[in-house]
C-alpha positions as CSV (number, residue, x, y, z in Angstrom):
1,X,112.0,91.7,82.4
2,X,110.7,95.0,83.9
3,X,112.8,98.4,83.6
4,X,112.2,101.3,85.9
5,X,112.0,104.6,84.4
6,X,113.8,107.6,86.3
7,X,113.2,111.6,85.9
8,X,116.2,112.3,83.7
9,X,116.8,116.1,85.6
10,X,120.2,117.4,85.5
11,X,120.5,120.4,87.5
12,X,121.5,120.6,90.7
13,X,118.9,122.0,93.6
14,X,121.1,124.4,95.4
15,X,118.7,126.4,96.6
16,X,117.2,125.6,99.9
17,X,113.9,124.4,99.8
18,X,114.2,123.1,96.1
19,X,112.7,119.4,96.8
20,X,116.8,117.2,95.0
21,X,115.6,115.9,91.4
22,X,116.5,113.0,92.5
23,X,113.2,113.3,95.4
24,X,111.1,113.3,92.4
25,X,112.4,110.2,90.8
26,X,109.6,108.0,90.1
27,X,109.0,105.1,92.3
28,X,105.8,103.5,90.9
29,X,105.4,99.7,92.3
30,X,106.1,98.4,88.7
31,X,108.3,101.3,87.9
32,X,110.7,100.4,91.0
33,X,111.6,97.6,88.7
34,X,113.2,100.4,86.8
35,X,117.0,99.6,87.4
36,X,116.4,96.4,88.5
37,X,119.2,94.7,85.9
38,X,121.1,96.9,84.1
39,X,123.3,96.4,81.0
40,X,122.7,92.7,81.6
41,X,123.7,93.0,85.0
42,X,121.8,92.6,88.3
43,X,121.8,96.3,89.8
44,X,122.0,94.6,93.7
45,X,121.6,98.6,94.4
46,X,118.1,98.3,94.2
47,X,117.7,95.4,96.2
48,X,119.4,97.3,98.7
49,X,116.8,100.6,98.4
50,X,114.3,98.3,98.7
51,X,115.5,96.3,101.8
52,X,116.4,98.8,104.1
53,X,115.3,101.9,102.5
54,X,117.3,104.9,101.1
55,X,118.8,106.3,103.4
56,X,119.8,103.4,105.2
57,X,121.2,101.6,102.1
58,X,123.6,105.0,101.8
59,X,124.7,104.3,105.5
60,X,125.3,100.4,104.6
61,X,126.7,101.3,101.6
62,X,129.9,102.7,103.5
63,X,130.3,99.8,106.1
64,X,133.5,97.3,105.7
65,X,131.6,94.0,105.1
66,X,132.5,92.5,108.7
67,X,130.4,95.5,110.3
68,X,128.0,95.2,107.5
69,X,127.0,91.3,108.6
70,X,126.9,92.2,111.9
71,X,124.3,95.1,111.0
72,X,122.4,92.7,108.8
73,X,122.7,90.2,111.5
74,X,120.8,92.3,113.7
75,X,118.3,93.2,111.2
76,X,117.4,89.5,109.8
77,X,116.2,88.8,113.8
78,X,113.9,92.0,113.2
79,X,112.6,90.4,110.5
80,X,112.0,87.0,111.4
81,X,109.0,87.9,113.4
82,X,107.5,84.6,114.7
83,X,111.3,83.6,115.9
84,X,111.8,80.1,114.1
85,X,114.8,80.7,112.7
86,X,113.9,81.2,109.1
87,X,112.5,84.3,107.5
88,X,109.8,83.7,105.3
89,X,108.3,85.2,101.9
90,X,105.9,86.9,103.8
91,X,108.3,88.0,106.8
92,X,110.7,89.8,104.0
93,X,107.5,91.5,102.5
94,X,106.2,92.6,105.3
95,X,109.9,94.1,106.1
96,X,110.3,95.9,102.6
97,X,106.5,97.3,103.0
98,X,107.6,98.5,106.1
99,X,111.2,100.1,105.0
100,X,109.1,101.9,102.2
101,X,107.0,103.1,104.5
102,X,109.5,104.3,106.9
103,X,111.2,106.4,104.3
104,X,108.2,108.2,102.6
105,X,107.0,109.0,106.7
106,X,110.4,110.4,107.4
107,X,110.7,112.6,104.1
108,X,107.2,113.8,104.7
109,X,108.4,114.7,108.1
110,X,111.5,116.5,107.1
111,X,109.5,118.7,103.9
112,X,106.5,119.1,106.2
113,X,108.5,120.8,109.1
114,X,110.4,123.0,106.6
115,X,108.0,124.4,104.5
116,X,105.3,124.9,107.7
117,X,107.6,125.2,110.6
118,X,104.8,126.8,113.3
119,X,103.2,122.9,111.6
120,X,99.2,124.5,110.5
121,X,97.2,122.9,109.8
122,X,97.5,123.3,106.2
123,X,100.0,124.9,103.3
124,X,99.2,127.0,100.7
125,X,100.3,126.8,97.1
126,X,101.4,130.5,97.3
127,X,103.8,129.5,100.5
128,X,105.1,126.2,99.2
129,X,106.1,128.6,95.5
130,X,107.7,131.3,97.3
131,X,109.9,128.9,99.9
132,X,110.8,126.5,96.7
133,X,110.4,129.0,93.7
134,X,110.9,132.7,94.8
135,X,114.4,132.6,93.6
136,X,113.0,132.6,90.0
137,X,111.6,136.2,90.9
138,X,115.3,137.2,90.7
139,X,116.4,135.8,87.7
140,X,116.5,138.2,84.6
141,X,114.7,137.2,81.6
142,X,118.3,136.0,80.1
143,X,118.9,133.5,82.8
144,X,115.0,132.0,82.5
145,X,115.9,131.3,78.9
146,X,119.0,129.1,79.9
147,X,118.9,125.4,80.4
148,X,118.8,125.7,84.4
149,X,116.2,128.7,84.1
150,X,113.8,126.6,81.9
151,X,114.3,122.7,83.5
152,X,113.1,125.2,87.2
153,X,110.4,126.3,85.2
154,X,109.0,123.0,84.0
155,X,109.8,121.6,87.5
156,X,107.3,124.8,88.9
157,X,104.7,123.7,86.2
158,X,105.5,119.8,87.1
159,X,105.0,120.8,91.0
160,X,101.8,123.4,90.1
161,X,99.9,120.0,88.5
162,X,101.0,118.0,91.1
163,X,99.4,120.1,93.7
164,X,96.4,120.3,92.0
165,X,95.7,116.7,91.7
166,X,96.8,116.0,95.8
167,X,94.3,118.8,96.8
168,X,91.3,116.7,97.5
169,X,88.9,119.7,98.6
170,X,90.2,122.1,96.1
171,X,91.0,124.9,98.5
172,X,94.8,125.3,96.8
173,X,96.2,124.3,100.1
174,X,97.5,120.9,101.6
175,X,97.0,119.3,105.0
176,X,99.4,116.6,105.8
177,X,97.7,113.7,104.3
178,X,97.1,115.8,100.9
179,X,101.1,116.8,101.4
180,X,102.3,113.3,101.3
181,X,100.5,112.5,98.3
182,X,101.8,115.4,96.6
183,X,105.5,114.8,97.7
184,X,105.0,110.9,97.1
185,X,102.4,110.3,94.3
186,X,103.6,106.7,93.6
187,X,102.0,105.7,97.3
188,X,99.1,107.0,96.3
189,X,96.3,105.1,94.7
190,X,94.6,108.4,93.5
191,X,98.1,109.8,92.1
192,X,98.4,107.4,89.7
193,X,96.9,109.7,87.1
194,X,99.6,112.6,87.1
195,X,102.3,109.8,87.6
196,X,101.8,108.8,84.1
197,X,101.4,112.2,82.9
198,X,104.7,112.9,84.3
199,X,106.0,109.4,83.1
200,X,104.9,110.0,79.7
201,X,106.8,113.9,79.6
202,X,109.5,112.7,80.5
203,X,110.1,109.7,77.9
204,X,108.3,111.6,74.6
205,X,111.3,113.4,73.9
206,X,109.8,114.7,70.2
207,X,106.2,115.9,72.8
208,X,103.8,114.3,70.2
209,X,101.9,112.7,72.9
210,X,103.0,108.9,72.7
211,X,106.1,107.0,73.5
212,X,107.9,105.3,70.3
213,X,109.9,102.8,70.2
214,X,112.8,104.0,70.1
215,X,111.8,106.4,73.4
216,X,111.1,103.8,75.1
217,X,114.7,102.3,74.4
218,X,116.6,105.6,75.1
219,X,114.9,106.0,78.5
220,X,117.1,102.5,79.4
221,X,119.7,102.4,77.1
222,X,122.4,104.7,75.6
223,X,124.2,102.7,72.9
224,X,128.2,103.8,72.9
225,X,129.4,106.0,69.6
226,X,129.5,103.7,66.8
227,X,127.1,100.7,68.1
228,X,124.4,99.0,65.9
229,X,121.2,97.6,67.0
230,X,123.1,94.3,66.1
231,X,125.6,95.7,69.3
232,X,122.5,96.2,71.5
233,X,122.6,94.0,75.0
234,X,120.5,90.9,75.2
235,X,118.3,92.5,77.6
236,X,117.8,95.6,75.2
237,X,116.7,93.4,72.0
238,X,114.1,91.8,75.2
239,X,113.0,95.0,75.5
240,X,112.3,95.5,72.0
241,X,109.9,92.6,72.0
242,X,108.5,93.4,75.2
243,X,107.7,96.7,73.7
244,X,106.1,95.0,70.2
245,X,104.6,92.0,71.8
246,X,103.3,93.6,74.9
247,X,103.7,97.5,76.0
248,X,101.9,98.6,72.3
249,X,98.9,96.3,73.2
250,X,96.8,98.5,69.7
251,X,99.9,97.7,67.9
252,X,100.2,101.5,66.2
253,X,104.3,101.6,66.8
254,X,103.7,103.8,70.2
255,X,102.6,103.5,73.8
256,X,100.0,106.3,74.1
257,X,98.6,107.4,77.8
258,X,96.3,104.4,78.8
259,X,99.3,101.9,77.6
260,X,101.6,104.1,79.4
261,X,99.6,103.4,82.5
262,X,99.4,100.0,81.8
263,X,102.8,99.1,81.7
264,X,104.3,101.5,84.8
265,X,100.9,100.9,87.2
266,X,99.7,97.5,86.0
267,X,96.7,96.2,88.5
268,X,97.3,93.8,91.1
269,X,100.8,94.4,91.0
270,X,102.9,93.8,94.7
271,X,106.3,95.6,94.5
272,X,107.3,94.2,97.6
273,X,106.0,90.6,97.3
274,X,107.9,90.5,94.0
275,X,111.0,91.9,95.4
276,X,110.9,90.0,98.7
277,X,110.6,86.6,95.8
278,X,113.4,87.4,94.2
279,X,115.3,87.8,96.8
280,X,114.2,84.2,98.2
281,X,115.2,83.5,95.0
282,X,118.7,84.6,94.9
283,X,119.4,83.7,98.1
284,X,117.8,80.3,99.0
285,X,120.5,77.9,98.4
286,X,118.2,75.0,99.4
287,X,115.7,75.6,97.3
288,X,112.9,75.4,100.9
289,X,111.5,79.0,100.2
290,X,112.8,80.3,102.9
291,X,115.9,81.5,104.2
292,X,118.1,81.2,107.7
293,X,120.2,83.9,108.6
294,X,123.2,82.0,107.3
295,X,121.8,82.2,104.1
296,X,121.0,86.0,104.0
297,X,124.7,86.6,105.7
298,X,126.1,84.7,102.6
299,X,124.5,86.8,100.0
300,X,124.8,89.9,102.3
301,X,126.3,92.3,99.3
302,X,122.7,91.2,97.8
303,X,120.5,92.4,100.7
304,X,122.9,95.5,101.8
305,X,126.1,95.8,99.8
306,X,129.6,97.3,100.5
307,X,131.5,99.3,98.6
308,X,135.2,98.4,98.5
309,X,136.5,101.8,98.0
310,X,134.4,103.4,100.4
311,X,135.9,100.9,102.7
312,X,139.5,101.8,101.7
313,X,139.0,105.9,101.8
314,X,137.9,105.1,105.0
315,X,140.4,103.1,106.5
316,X,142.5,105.8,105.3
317,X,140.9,108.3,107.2
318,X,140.4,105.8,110.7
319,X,136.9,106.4,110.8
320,X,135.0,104.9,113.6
321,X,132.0,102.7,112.8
């Protein structure tokens, strides 16, 4: 079973301009995997994400399930392309390729318009800093030494690298193309790189270079107060031996770099074919490998969820839908 990794950041961007921590998750094809089942359970949250996007997923998310179908009604004719009836395998991946590309064009849009509003040609390094970091030149050399002051810091440092490695000819500022990679590096063949770097800060909590064992565990799983190994979930002792048998291919006890790269941008690996299977899979009730609307409509809490007390707040309030 694969786990996606997310940047752990817990501040708060309140300044405008400061790209939300959670923008800078990482969404690397494997990687997406990341909260795929958690605590044993199927997280149907990221089949949502990755069937109609973020932000759509958020809108769904807040539907009462009668306007929810209809919705999804609507969409599963978008996706059934040739108009048989039935969406196939390669229908559904073409759909999820195309939500995922949707999003990353939108939030490109949105950054690129604020940080170069007369929209240059290019933007410099010293423009995108003082729009998202000049704040920092305020702060007093007490406040740079809290916890908010320094996880800013390491996010300017995070964002400095980043740059560097999007800025194909080196000038230290971005056209659009060069943008996008630097805003989305997990869409980016040539990113891949400062992914894993970033991949590999982020889980080496002790920052000897490698990723233990027991990293690698706390990443996924927080055992309560009190709990054992013996405790652990099923999925947690897989992980264990997915980490032994597979992740630590030199079989030192760690994951260094190359086996860090290995494991969260394998080769040949299809996010969205293997997402668009498993949802075949869950949803297929005739086993024919493909699926009629009355199928998807069935499992719709699978493909776009509803949250039950969303739904009641808003009743409550007599919003309109």
């Amino acid at each position: 079973m694969l786990r996606p990794l997310f940047i752990a950041l817990t501040i708060t961007a309140v300044i405008a301009g400061v790209r939300n921590p959670e923008e800078s998750k990482r969404m690397m094809d494997q990687l997406s995997d990341a909260e795929h089942y958690r605590s044993e359970l199927h997280n149907k949250q990221f089949d949502h994400d990755a069937f109609l996007g973020e932000d759509q997923a958020k809108t769904f998310d807040q539907l009462p399930p009668e306007e929810s179908k209809r919705r999804l009604g609507m969409i599963v004719d978008q996706i059934d392309s040739d108009k048989d009836g039935f969406v196939s395998l390669v229908e559904l991946k073409d759909w999820i390729r195309y939500t995922q590309k949707r999003y990353i064009e939108e939030d490109v849009d949105r950054h690129w318009r604020q940080h170069n509003p007369d929209n240059e040609e290019f933007i410099t390094w010293e423009t995108y800093k003082k729009n998202v970091y000049g704040f920092m030149n305020e702060l007093s050399e007490t406040d740079k030494k809290t916890q908010e002051g320094f996880t800013y810091s390491n996010l300017l440092k995070r964002d400095r690298r980043r740059w560097v490695y999007a800025d194909t000819d080196q000038d230290d500022a971005l056209n659009r193309t060069d943008f996008a990679s630097f805003l989305h590096p997990e869409d980016h063949g040539g990113m891949k790189d400062v992914v894993v770097i970033e991949t590999l800060e982020d889980i080496d909590k002790d920052k000897d270079g490698k990723v233990s064992l027991e990293e690698y565990i706390g990443d996924m799983f927080k055992p309560e107060e009190g709990e054992s190994v013996d405790d652990e979930p099923d999925w947690v002792k897989q992980e264990r031996e997915q980490f032994n048998g597979y992740r630590d291919t030199n079989k030192d006890g760690f994951m260094d770099e190359q086996e860090v790269k290995d494991w969260i941008a394998p080769a040949e690996f299809d996010h969205a074919e293997a997402e668009a299977r498993h949802l075949v899979f869950e949803a297929d009730s005739d086993a024919d490998e493909k699926l009629t609307k009355a199928e998807i409509l069935d499992k719709y809490d699978l493909f776009v969820g509803s949250q039950a007390t969303d739904f009641g707040e808003a009743l409550a309030r007599h919003d309109e839908f």
